[in-house]
MARFI-726564 format. One record per residue (C-alpha): x, y, z; residue in three letters. Coordinates in steps of 0.25 Angstrom, whole numbers, plus 5000, padded with zeros to 4 digits. Each point is the difference from the previous one (the first is absolute). Last residue first. Example, Ala and Ser with C-alpha at 12.3 -4.5 7.8 and 13.67 -1.06 7.14 Angstrom:
// MARFI-726564
505549965029SER 499449865002ALA 
***
This chain:
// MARFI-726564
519449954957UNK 498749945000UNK 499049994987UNK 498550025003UNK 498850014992UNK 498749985007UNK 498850044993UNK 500650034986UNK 499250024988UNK 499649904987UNK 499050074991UNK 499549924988UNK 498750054991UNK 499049944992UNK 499050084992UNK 498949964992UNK 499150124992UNK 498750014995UNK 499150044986UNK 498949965001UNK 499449885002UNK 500549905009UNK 500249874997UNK 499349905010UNK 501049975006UNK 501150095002UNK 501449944998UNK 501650025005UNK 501049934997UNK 501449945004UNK 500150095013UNK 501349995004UNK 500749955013UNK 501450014999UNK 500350005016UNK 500750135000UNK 498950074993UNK 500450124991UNK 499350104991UNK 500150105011UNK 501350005010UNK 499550085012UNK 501050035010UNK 500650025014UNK 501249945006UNK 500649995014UNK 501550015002UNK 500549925014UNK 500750095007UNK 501050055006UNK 500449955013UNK 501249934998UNK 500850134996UNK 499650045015UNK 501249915003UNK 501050074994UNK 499750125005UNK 498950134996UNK 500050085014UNK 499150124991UNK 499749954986UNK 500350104989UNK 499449924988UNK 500749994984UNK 499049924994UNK 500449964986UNK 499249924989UNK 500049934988UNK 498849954991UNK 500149884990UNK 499149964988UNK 499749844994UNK 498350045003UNK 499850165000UNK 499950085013UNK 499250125000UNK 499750105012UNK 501149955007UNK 500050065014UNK 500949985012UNK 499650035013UNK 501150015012UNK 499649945014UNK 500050025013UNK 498650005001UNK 499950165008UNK 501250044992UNK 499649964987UNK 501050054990UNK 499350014985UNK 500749964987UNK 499550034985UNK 500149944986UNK 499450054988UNK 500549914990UNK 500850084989UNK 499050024988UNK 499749944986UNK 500649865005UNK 499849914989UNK 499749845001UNK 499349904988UNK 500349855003UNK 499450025014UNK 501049965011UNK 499649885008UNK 499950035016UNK 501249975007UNK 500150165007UNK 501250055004UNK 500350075012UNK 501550055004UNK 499950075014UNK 501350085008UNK 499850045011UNK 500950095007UNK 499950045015UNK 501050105002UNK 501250005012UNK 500950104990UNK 500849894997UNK 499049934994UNK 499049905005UNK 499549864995UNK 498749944993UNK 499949934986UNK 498849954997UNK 499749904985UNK 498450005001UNK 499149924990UNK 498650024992UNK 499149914993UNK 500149885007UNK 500349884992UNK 499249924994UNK 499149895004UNK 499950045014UNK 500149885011UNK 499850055012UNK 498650025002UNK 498850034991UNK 498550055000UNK 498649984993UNK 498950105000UNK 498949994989UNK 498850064997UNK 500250125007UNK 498750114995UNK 499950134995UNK 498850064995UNK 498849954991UNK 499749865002UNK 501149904995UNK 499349864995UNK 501349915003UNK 500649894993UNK 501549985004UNK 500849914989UNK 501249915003UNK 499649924989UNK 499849855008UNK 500050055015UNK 499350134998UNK 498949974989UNK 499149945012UNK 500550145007UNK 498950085002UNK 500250155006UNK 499150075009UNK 500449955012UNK 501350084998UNK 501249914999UNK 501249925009UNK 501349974996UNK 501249945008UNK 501649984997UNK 499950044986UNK 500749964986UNK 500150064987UNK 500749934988UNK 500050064988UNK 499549904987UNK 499949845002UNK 500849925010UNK 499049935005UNK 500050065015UNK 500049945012UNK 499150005012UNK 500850065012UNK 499150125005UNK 499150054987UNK 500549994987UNK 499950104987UNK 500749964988UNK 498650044991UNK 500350135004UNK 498650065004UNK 498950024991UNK 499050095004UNK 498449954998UNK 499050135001UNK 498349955002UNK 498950094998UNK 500550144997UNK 498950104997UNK 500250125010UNK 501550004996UNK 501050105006UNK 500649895010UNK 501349995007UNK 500549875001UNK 501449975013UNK 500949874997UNK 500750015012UNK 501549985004UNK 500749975012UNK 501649975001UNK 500949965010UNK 501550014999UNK 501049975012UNK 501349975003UNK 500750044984UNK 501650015001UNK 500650124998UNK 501049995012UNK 499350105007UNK 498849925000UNK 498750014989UNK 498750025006UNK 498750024991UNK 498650005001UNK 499550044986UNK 498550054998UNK 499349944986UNK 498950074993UNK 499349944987UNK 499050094995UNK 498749954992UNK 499550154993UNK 498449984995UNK 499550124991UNK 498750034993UNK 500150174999UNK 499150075011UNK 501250105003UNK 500050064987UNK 498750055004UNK 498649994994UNK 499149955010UNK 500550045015UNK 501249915007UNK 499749875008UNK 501349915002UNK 500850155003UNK 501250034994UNK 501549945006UNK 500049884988UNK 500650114990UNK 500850085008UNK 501349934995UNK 499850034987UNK 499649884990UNK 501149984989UNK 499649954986UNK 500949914992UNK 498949954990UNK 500349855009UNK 499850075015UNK 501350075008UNK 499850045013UNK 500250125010UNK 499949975014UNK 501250065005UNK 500350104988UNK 499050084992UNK 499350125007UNK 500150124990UNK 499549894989UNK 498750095000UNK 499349954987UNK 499249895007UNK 499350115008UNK 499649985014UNK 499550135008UNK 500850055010UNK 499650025017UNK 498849924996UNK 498550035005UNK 499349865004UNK 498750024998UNK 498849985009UNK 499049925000UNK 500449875007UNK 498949915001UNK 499949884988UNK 501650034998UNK 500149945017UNK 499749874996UNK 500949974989UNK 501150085008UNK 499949905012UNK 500150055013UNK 498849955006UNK 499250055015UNK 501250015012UNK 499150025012UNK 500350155007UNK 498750064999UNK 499949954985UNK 501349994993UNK 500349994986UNK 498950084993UNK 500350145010UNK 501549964998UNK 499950004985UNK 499250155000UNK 500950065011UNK 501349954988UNK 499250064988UNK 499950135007UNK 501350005004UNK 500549984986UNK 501050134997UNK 500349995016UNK 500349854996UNK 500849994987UNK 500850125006UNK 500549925011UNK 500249894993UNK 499649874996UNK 499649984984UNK 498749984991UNK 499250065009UNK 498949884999UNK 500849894999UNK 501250065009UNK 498750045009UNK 499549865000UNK 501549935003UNK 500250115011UNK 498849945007UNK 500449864999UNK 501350015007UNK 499450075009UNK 498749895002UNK 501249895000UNK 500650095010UNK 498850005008UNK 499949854998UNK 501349955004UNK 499850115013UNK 498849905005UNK 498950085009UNK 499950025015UNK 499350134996UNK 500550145004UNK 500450024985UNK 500950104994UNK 500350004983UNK 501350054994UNK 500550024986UNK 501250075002UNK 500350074988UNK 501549994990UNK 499249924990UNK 499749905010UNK 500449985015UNK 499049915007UNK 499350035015UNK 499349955012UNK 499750085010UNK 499549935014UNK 499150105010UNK 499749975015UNK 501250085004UNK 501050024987UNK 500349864992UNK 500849964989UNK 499949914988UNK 500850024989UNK 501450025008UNK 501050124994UNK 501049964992UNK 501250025004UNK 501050075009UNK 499250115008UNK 498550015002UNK 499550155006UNK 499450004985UNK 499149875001UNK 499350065015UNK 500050154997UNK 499249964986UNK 499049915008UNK 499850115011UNK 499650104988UNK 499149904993UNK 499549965015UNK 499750155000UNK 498849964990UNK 499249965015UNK 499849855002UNK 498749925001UNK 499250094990UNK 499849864993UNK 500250014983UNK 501050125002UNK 500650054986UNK 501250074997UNK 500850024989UNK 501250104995UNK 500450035014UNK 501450065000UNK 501049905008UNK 501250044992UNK 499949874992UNK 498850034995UNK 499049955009UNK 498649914998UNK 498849975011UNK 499149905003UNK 499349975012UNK 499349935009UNK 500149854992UNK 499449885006UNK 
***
């Protein structure tokens, strides 16, 4: 049972806020932001408690999605509800932001009101919720096919060559009759996350991987929508013919949705895609990458004779070169000192596959000895490597039964970023 729900950038300005109760005042919003922001080291608990009154929150789109309840209820299934909530007002807004939401607060009071009835969560299907939801979604740019501004991280390349930008699957589900946004369009995205350590001496200690298989839906009419996986695909220890790119995972699971009697045999998912976005499979890997990791540290850490700390970094990055590569700038690099993390941030805006960056740090470290060499480090990694997966998995076809008419667009897209990247020194 739900008392409230309220939304906050992440400067804690109230962007939502709706009480379904009248069981706690709305300076439990104020008490909730004192609570997660007085917090030091990670991250914050979800579920946390002030008096009678528990708070139980997400982090999405940069916002603390954040709903109270006095109630001895499950936390799973508030945060399933959470989680469930951004999904509608990503279907409906087209994207999460703080923008996206004060531009659509209207929209967002109106979803709540058809969600949850005096507390007790109602439906949070899309499907459903089109037959009641008036109002429309206002986006903060409109779509255009011609704006290639945006092309880059999910960019992909279809058979005529075309590029979709990468704001094309962030508009509304529901848009008004007659705009570019209500063009018949499904994007299947496959997303992986890298958990990686690698030890000072270079070796490998630790990779995990966990990827999804995530639909978004444009198509009101779409009845059934079979994608074809690698037809090398194996689950667990079951072996593989030998036939085509082999792709192996530790475990698999799939959205209810989704029937697999062409799974086992084909390697095929059938699933009748409602309108919005949906995980129709999630599978994951441990310790035994089938390539390489993409990126690799060589460290060289000592003093000068003027007592400095210098560091001196070499990254290269193992990914395949393209066969076509030009530089038409210098990279724009730049490196930040952190006092407060201890810490210097380096920056690659660009990083090509087969290509090697350098770096010196020159640092005036007060008391710096010998053995305070041994405690710098480790180096950790951030990144998005789009077109990539690091398992292989590919997306051999992609059909819509019953053929659509119209014209209308498929688009399948591969996004690997790094969850956990760590290289000791």
């Amino acid at each position: 049972m739900i008392s409230q729900v309220f939304i906050l950038s992440s400067k804690g300005d109230h962007l939502i806020y709706k009480d379904f109760r009248g069981e706690a005042g709305k300076d439990a919003v104020n008490k909730f932001y004192e609570m997660v922001t007085a917090l030091t080291g990670g991250q914050p608990p979800v579920v946390m408690k002030h008096k009678e009154l528990h708070f139980v929150h997400i982090r999405q789109g940069g916002l603390y999605w954040v709903a109270t309840t006095k109630a001895d209820a499950s936390p799973f299934t508030i945060i399933e509800f959470l989680n469930r909530l951004t999904a509608l007002v990503k279907d409906y807004c087209g994207c999460l932001s703080e923008k996206s939401v004060q531009m659509n607060f209207a929209l967002i009071y109106e979803l709540l009101d058809e969600v949850v009835d005096f507390g007790y969560i109602q439906t949070t299907s899309t499907d459903i919720l089109k037959n009641f939801i008036q109002t429309e979604a206002v986006s903060s740019k409109p779509f255009s096919l011609f704006d290639l501004s945006n092309v880059g991280l999910f960019g992909a390349d279809t058979q005529q060559n075309k590029v979709a930008p990468s704001a094309a699957a962030t508009r509304p589900i529901v848009s008004s009759q007659g705009e570019q946004g209500g063009k018949n369009e499904i994007f299947v995205d496959v997303i992986e996350r890298m958990s990686v350590v690698i030890g000072a001496n270079g070796v490998l200690m630790k990779a995990d991987i966990e990827g999804e298989i995530r639909v978004k839906c444009y198509m009101p009419s779409c009845s059934e929508m079979r994608i074809g996986l690698n037809e090398e695909f194996s689950i667990g220890k079951s072996q593989l013919s030998g036939y085509g790119a082999a792709v192996r995972v530790d475990e698999c699971s799939f959205h209810q949705a989704v029937r697999l009697d062409e799974f086992d045999t084909y390697r095929i998912l059938k699933v009748c895609p409602s309108q919005g976005e949906q995980t129709v499979m999630q599978y994951q890997l441990c310790d035994d990458l089938p390539t390489a990791p993409p990126f690799r540290l060589f460290p060289s850490i000592e003093r000068d004779s003027g007592g400095r700390l210098l560091m001196y970094l070499k990254l290269r990055c193992d990914l395949p070169p393209k066969s076509l590569s030009q530089e038409l700038s210098s990279p724009d690099q730049s490196a930040e000192l952190q006092p407060k993390n201890k810490a210097v941030h380096w920056e690659i805006p660009r990083f090509p596959g087969g290509a090697q960056l350098s770096a010196l740090f020159k640092l005036e470290v007060s008391g710096l000895s010998a053995a305070s060499l041994q405690e710098v480090g480790p180096v950790s990694l951030n990144f998005e490597l789009p077109k990539y997966t690091s398992t292989g998995l590919q997306i051999r076809f992609l059909r819509l039964s019953p053929i659509q008419p119209g014209p209308s667009q498929r688009w399948v897209r591969y996004v690997t970023h790094s969850d956990s990247y760590t290289i000791r020194i």
